[in-house]
C-alpha positions in Angstrom: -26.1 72.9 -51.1 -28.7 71.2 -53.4 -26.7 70.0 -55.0 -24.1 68.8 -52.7 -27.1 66.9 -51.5 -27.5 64.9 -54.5 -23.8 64.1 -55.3 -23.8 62.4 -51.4 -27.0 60.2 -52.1 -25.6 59.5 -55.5 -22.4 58.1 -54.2 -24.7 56.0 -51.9 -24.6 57.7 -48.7 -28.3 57.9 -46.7 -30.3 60.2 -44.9 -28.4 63.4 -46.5 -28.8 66.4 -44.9 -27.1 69.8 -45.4 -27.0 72.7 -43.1 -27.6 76.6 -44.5 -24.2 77.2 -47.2 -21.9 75.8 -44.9 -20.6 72.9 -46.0 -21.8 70.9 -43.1 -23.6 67.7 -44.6 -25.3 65.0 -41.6 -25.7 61.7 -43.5 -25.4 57.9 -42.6 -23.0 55.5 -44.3 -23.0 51.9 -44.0 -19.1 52.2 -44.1 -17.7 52.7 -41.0 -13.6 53.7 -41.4 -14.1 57.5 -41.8 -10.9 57.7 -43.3 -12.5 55.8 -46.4 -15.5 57.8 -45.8 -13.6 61.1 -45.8 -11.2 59.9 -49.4 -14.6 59.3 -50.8 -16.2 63.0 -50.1 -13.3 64.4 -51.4 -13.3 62.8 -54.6 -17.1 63.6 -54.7 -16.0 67.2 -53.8 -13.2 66.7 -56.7 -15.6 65.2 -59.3 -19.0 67.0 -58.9 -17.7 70.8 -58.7 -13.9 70.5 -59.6 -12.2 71.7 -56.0 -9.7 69.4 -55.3 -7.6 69.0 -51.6 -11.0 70.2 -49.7 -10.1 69.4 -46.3 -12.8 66.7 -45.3 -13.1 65.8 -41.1 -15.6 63.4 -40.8 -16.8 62.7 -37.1 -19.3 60.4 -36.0 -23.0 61.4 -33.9 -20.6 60.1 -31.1 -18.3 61.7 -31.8 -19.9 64.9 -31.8 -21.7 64.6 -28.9 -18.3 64.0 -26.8 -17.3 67.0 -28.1 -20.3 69.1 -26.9 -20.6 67.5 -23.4 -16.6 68.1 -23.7 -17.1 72.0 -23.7 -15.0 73.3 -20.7 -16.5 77.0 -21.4 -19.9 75.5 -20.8 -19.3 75.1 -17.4 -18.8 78.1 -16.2 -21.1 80.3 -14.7 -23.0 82.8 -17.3 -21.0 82.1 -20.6 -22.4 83.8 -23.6 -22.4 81.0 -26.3 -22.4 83.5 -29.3 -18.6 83.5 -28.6 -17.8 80.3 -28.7 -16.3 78.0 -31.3 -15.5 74.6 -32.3 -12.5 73.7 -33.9 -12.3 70.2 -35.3 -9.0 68.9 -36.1 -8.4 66.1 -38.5 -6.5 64.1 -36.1 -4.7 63.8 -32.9 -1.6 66.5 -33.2 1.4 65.5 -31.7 2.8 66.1 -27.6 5.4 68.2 -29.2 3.3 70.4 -30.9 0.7 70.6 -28.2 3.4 71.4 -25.6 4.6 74.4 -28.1 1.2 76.0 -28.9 1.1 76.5 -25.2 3.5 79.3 -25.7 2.0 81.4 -27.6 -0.6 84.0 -26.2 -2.6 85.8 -28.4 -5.2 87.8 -26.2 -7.3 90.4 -28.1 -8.6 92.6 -25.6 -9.9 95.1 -27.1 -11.3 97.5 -24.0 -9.8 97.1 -20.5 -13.0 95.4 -19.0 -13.3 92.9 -21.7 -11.7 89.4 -21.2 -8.9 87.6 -23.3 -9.4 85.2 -26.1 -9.2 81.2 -24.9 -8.8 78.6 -25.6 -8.6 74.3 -25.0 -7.9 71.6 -26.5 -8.8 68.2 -25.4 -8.5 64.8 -27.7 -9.2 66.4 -31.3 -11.1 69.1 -30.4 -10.3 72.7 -29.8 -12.9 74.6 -27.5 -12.5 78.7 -28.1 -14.0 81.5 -26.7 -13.7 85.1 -28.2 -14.2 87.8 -26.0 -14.4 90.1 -29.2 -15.7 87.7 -31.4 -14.1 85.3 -33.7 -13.9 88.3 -36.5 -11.7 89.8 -34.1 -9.4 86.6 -33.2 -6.4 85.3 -33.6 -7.2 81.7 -32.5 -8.6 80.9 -36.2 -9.0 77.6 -38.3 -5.5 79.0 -39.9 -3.7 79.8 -36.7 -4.4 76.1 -35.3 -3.3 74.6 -38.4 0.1 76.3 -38.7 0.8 75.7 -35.2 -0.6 71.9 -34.9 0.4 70.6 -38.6 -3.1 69.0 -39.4 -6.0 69.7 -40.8 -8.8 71.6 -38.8 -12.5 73.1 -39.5 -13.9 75.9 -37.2 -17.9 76.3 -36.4 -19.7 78.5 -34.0 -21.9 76.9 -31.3 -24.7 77.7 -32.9 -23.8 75.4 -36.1 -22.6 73.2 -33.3 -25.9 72.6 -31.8 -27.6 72.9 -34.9 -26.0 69.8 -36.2 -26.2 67.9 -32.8 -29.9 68.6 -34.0 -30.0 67.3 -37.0 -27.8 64.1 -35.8 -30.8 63.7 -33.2 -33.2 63.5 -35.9 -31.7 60.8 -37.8 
């Protein structure tokens, strides 16, 4: 993560920060079109440590902060945040495909008294909670991809809020 660190500031971006060996880097940019922002972290990605087509979603402290006050599971009454999960999809996927992911249920239930796996999306977020955990799930990074045709990153709350954090402290 060091030295993703360096390889940001050297290609001019500010305030780097990284977050444990995640991959999750808060900076600031002076260039605002994230699609720029994202071609430009790839090729960094590319040039510094030789992985090429690393998905890159770039969102912005707004952004991100939508997404948390955005968190239907958060509402209700006694949720246990260590089962929750963000997944952040590249861009909007299409009515089509929304309308068809709808039909597939995937509920891990793994003892009678423990609830099903859910999950929402709203905008270009997907909100999930896993009863069992998201070891246990079927609602992964992989399954939204297949089923939405674009590119998506998963993080638990924790690395959520962590982030919001770090964004807070800029």
């Amino acid at each position: 993560m060091a030295d993703l660190k360096v390889a940001y500031q050297t290609a001019d971006f500010q305030n780097v920060q990284t977050y444990i060996q995640s991959g999750n880097v808060v900076f600031d940019s002076e260039e605002t079109n994230k699609r720029i922002i994202e071609a430009k972290i790839q090729e960094i990605i590319a040039e510094t440590f030789g992985f090429n087509d690393i998905p890159v979603i770039v969102r912005s402290s707004e952004e991100w902060a939508e997404s948390i006050a955005n968190n239907p599971f958060l509402k209700e009454e006694n949720v246990d945040i260590e089962r929750l999960h963000l997944t952040c999809l590249k861009e909007l996927p299409s009515p089509e495909l929304l309308e068809k992911i709808k039909t597939f249920q995937y509920l891990q239930v793994r003892q009678a008294h423990c609830e099903p796996d859910r999950y929402e999306i709203i905008g270009k977020d997907v909100f999930i909670f896993c009863a069992a955990g998201y070891g246990k799930t079927k609602l992964t990074n992989s399954f939204f991809e297949s089923k939405l045709k674009v590119q998506a990153t998963t993080r638990n709350w924790k690395t959520v809020m962590q982030l919001n954090e770090m964004v807070k402290l800029m």
